[in-house]
NUKOL-619965 format. One record per atom (N, C-alpha, C): residue in three letters; x, y, z. Coordinates in Angstrom, 1 decimal, padded with zeros to 4 digits. Example, Ala and Ser with C-alpha at 12.3 -4.5 7.8 and 13.67 -1.06 7.14 Angstrom:
<rs>
  residu      px      py      pz
     ALA   013.2  -005.7   007.8
     ALA   012.3  -004.5   007.8
     ALA   013.2  -003.3   007.8
     SER   012.8  -002.2   007.1
     SER   013.7  -001.1   007.1
     SER   012.9   000.0   007.9
</rs>
This chain:
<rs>
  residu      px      py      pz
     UNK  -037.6  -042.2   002.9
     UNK  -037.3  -041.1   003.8
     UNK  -035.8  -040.8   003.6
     UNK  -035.1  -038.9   003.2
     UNK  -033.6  -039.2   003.2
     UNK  -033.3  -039.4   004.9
     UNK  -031.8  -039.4   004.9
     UNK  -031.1  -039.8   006.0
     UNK  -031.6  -038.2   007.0
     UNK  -031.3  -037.3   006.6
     UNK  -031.3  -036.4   007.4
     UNK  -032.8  -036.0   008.5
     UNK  -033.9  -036.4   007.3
     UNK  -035.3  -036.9   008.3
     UNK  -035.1  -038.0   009.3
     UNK  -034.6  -038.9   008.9
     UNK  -034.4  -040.1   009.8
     UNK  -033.6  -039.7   011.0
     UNK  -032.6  -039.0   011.0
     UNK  -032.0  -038.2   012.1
     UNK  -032.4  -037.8   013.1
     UNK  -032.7  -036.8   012.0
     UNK  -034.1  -035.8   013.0
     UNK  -034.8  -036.9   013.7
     UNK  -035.7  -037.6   013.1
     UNK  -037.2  -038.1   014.0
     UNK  -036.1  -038.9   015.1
     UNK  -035.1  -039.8   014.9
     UNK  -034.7  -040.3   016.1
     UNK  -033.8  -039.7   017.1
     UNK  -033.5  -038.3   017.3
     UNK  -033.1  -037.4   018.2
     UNK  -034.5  -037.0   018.7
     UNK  -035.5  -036.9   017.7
     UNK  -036.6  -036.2   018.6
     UNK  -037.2  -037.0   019.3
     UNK  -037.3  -038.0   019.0
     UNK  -038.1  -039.3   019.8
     UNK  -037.2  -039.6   020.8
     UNK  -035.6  -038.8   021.3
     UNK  -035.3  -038.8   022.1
     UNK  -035.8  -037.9   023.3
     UNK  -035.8  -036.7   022.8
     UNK  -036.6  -035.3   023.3
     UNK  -037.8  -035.8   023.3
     UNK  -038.7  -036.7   023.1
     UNK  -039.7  -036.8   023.5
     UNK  -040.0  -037.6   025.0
     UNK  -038.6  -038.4   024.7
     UNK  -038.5  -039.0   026.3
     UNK  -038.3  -038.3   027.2
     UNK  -037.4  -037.4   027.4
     UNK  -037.3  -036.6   027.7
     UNK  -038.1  -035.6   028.2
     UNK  -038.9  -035.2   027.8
     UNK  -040.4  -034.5   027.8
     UNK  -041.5  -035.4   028.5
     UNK  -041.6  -036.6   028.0
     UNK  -042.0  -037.4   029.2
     UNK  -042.2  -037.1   030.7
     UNK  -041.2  -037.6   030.8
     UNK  -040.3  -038.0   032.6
     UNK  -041.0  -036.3   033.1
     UNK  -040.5  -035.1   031.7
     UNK  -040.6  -033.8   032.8
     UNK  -042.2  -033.8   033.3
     UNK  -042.9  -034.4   032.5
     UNK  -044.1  -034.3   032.2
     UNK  -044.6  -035.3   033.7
     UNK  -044.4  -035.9   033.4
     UNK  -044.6  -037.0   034.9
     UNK  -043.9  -036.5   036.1
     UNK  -042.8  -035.3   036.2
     UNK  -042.8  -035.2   037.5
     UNK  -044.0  -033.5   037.6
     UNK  -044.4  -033.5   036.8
     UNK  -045.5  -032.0   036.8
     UNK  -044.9  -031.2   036.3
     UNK  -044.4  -031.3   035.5
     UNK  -043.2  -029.7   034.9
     UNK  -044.1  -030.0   033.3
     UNK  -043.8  -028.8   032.9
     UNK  -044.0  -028.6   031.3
     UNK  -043.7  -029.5   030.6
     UNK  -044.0  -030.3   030.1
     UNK  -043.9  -031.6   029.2
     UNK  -043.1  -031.4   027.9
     UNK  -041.6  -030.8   028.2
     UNK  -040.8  -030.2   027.1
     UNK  -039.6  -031.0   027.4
     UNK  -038.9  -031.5   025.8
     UNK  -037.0  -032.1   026.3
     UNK  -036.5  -031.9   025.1
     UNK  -035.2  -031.5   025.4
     UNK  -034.4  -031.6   024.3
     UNK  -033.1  -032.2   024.6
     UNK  -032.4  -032.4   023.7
     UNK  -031.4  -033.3   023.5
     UNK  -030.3  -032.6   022.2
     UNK  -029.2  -032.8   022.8
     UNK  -028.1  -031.8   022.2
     UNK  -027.4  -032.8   021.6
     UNK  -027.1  -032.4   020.3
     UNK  -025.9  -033.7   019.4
     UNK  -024.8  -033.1   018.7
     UNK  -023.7  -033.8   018.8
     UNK  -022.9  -033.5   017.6
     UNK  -022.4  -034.7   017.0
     UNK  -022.6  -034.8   015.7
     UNK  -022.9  -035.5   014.5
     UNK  -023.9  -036.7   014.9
     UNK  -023.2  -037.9   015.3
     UNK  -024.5  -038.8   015.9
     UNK  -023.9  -039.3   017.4
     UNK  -023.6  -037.9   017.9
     UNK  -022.8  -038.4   019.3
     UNK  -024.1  -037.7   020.2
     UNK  -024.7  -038.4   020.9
     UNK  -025.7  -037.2   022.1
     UNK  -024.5  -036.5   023.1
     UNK  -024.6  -035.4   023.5
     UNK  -023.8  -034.9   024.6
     UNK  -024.8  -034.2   025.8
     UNK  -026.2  -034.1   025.4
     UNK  -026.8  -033.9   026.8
     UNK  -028.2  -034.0   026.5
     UNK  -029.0  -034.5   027.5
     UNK  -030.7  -034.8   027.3
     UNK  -031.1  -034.2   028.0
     UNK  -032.1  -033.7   028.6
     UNK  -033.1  -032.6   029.2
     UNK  -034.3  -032.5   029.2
     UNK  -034.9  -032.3   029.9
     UNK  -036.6  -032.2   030.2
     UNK  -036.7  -030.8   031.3
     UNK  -037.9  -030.0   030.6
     UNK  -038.1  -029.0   031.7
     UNK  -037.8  -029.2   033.1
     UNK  -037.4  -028.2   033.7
     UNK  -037.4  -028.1   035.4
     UNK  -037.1  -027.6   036.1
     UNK  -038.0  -025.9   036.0
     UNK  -038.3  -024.9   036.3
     UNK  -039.0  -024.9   037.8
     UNK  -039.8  -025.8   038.2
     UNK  -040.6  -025.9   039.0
     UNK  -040.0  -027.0   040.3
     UNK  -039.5  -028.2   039.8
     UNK  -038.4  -028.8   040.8
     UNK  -037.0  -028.1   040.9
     UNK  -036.9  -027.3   040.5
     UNK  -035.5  -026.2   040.3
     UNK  -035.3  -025.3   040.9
     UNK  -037.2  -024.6   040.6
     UNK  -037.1  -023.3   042.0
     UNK  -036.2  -022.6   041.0
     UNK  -036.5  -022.4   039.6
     UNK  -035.5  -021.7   038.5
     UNK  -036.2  -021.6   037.0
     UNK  -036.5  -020.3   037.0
     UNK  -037.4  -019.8   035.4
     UNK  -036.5  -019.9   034.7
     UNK  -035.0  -020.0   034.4
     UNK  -034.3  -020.5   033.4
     UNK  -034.0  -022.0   033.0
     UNK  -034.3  -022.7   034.0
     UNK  -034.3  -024.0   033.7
     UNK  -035.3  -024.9   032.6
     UNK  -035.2  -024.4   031.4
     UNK  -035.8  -024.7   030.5
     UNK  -034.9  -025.9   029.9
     UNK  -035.7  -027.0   029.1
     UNK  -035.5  -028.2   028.7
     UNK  -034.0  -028.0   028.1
     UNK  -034.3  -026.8   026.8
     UNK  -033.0  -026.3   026.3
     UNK  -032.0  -025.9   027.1
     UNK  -032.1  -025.2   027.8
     UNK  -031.1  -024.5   028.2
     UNK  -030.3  -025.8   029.3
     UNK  -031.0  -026.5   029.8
     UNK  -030.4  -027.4   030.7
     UNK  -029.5  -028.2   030.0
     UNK  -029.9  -028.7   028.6
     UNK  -028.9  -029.3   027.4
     UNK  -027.9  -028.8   027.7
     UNK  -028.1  -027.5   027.2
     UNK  -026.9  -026.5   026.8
     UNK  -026.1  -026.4   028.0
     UNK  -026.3  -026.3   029.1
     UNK  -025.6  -026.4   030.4
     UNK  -024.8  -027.6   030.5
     UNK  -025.2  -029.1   030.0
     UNK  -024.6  -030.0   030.9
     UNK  -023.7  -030.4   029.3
     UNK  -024.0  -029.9   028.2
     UNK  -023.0  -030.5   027.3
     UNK  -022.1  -029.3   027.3
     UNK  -022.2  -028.3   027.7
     UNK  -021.6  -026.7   027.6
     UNK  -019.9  -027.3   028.3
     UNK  -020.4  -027.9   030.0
     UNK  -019.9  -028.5   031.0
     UNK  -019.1  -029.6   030.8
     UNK  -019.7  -030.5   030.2
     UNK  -018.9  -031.9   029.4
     UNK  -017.8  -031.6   028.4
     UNK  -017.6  -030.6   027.6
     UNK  -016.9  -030.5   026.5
     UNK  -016.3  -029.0   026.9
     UNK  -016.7  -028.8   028.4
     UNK  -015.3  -027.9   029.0
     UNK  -015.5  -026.9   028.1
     UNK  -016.1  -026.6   027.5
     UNK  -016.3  -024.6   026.6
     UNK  -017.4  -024.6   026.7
     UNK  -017.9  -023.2   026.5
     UNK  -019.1  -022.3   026.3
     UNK  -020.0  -022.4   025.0
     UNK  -018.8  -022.7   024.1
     UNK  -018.9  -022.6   022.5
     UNK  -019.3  -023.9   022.2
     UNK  -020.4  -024.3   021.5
     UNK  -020.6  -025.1   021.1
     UNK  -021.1  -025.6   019.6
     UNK  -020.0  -025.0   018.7
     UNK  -020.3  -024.8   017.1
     UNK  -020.2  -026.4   016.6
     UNK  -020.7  -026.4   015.8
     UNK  -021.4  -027.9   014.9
     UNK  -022.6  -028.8   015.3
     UNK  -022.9  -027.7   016.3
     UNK  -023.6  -029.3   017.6
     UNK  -025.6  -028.9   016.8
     UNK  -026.2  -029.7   016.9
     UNK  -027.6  -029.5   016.8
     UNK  -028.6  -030.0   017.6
     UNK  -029.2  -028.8   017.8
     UNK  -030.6  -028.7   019.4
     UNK  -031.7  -029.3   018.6
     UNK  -032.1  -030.6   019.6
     UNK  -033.7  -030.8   019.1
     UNK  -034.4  -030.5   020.9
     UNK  -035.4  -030.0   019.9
     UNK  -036.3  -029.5   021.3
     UNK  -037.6  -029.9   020.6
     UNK  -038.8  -030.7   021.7
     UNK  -039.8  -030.6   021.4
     UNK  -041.0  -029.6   021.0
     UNK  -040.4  -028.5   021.8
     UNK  -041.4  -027.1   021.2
     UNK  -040.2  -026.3   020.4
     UNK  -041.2  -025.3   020.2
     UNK  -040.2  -024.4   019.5
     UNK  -039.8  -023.3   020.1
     UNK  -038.5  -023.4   020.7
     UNK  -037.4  -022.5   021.6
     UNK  -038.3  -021.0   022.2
     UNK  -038.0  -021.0   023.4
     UNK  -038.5  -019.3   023.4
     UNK  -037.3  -018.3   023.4
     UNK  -037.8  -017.0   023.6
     UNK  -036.2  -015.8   023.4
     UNK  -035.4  -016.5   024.1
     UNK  -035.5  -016.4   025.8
     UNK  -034.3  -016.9   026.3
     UNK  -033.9  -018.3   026.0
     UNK  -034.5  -019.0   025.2
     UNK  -033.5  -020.4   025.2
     UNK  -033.1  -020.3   023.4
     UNK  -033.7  -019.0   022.8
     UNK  -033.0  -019.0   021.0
     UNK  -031.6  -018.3   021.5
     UNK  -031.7  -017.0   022.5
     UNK  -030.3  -016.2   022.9
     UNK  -029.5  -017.0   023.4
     UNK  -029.8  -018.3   024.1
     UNK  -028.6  -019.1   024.6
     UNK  -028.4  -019.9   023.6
     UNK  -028.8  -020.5   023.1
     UNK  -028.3  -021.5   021.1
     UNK  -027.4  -020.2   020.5
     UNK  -027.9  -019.0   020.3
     UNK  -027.1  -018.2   019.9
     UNK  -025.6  -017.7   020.6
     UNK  -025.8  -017.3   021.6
     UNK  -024.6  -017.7   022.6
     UNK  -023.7  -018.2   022.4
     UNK  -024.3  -020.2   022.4
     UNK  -023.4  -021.3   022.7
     UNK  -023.0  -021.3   021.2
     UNK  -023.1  -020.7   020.1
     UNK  -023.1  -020.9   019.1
     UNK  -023.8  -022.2   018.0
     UNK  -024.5  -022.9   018.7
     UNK  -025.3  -023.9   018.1
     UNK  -025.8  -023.9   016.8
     UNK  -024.8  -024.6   016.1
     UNK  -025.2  -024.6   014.5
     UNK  -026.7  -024.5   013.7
     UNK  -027.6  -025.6   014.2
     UNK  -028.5  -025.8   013.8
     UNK  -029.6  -026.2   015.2
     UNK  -031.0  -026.4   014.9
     UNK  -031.9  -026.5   015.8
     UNK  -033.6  -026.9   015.2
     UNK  -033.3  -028.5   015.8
     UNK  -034.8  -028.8   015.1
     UNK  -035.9  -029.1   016.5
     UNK  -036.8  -028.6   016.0
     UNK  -038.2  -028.5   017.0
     UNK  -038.8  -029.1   016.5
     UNK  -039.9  -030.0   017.4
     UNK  -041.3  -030.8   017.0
     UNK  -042.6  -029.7   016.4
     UNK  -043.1  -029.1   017.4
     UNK  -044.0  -028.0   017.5
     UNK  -043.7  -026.8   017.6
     UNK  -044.7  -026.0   017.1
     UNK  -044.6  -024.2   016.5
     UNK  -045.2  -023.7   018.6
     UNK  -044.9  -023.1   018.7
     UNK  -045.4  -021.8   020.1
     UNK  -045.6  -020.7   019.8
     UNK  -046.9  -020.8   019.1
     UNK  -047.9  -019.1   018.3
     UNK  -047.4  -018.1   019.9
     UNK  -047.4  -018.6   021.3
     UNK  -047.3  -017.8   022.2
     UNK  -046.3  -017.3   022.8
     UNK  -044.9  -018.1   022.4
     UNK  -044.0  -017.3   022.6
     UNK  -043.0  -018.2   022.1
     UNK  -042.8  -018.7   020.9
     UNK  -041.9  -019.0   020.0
     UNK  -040.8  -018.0   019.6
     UNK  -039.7  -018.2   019.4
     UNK  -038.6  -017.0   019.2
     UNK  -037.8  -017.9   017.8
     UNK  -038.2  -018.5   017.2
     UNK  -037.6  -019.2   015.6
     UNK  -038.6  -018.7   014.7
     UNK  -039.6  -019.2   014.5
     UNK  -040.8  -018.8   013.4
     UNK  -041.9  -017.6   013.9
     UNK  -042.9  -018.1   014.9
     UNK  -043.9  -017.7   015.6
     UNK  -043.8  -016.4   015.8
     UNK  -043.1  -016.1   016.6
     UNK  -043.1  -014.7   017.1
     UNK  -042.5  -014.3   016.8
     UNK  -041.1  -014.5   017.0
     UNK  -039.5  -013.8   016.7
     UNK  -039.1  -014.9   015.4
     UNK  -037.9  -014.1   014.7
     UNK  -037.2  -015.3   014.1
     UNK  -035.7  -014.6   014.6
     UNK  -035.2  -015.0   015.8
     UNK  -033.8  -014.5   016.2
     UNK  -033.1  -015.3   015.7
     UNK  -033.0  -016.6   015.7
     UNK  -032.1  -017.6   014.9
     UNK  -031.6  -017.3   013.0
     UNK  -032.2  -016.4   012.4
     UNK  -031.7  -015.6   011.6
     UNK  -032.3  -014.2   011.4
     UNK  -031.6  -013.8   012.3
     UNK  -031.4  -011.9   012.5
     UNK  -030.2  -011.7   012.1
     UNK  -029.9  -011.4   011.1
     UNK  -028.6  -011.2   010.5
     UNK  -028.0  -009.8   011.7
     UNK  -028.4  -008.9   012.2
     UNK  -027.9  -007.7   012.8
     UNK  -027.3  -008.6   013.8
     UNK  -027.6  -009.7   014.4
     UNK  -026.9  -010.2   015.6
     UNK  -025.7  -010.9   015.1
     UNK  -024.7  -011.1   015.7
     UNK  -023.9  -011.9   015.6
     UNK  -023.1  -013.4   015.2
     UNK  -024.6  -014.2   015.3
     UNK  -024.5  -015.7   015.0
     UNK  -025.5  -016.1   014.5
     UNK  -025.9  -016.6   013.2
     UNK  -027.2  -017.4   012.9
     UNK  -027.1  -018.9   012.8
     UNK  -028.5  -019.5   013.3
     UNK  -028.4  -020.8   013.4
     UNK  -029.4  -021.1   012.4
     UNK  -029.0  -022.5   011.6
     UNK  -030.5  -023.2   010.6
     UNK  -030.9  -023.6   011.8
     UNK  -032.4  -023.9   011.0
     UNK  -033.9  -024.8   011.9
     UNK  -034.4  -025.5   011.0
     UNK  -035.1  -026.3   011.7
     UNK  -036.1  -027.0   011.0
     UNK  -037.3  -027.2   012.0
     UNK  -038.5  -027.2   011.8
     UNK  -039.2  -027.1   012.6
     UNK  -040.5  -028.3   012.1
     UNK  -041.3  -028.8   013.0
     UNK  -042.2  -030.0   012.1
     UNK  -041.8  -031.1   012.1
     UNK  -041.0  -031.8   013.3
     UNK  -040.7  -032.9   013.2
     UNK  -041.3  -033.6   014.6
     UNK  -041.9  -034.4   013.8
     UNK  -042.6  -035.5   014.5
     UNK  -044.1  -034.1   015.6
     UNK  -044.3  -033.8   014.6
     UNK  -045.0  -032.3   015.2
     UNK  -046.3  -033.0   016.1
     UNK  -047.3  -034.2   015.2
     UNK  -048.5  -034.5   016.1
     UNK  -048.1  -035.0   017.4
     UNK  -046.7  -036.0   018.0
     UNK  -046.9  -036.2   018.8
     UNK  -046.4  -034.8   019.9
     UNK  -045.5  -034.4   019.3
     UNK  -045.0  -033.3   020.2
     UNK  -046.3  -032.0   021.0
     UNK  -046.7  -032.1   019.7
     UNK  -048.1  -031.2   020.1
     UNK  -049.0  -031.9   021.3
     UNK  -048.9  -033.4   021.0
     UNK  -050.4  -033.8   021.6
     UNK  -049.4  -033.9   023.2
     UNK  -048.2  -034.5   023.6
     UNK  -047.9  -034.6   024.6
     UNK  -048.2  -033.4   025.7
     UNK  -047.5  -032.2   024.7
     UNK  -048.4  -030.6   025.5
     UNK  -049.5  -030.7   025.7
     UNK  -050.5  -030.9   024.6
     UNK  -052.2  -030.7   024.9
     UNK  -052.8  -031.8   025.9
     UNK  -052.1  -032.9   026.0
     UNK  -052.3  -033.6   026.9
     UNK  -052.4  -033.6   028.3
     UNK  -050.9  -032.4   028.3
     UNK  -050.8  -032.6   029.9
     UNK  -051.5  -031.3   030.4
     UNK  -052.0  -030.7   029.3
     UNK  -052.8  -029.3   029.5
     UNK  -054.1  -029.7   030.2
     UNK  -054.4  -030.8   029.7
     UNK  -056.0  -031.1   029.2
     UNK  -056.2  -031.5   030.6
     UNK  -055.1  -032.5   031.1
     UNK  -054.8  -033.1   032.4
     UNK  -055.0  -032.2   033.2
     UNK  -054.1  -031.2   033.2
     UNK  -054.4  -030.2   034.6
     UNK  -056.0  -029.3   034.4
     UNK  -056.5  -029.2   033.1
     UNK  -058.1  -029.0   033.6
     UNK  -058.9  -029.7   034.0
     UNK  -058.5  -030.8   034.1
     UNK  -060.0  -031.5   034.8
     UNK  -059.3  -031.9   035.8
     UNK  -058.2  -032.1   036.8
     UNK  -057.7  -031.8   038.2
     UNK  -058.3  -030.5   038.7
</rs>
């Protein structure tokens, strides 16, 4: 495996903890985790619902508390792992914070904004593009969602 996979799966296996915890307090079973080089600067799990806040998305909560830590808005070199794959409002704030790059576990046929539906993260007309990678550590990321799906149908 090169080094750059190995990266990846062990930031995402952090975002998966992350996803966890959100998942056990009843929120969307999503987390990401914001890095620059092999430094973490913020972890996150959905929390929209304990928040009483539709923006409070896994990403965006990253982007808020390392945005906060490192005292700017801008956050160029840094790379987003998110367990799903970002929606509009959380690819416009990567784009925003300027966030270099952004790797996801799982594709969101239903409202993905990198592959899926949109690909904002290289829209050349906008102002900042970020690389992705997408497919990392995809079965467990998937199955943690369909899991907690599967959970709230038979409650």
């Amino acid at each position: 495996m090169n080094r750059e996979k190995e990266t990846d799966e062990r930031f995402m296996r952090m975002a998966l903890e992350e996803a966890r915890k959100a998942g056990k307090e009843g929120e969307v079973p999503v987390g990401a985790v914001l890095v620059s080089g092999e430094d973490v600067l913020a972890r996150a799990g959905n929390g929209p619902i304990a928040l009483n806040d539709p923006t409070a998305h896994a990403e965006i909560r990253a982007i808020r508390s390392a945005a906060a830590q490192m005292g700017n808005y801008r956050l160029p070199g840094t790379t987003l792992y998110a367990t799903l794959e970002p929606c509009i409002m959380c690819a416009g704030a990567i784009l925003h914070a300027r966030i270099g790059r952004v790797v996801f576990g799982c594709r969101d046929p239903r409202g993905g904004a990198v592959e899926s539906l949109y690909r904002l993260l290289r829209d050349e007309r906008l102002n900042h593009c970020a690389s992705w990678t997408g497919g990392i550590l995809e079965g467990e990321c998937s199955e943690i969602l369909s899991g907690f799906f599967r959970q709230k149908r038979i409650m």
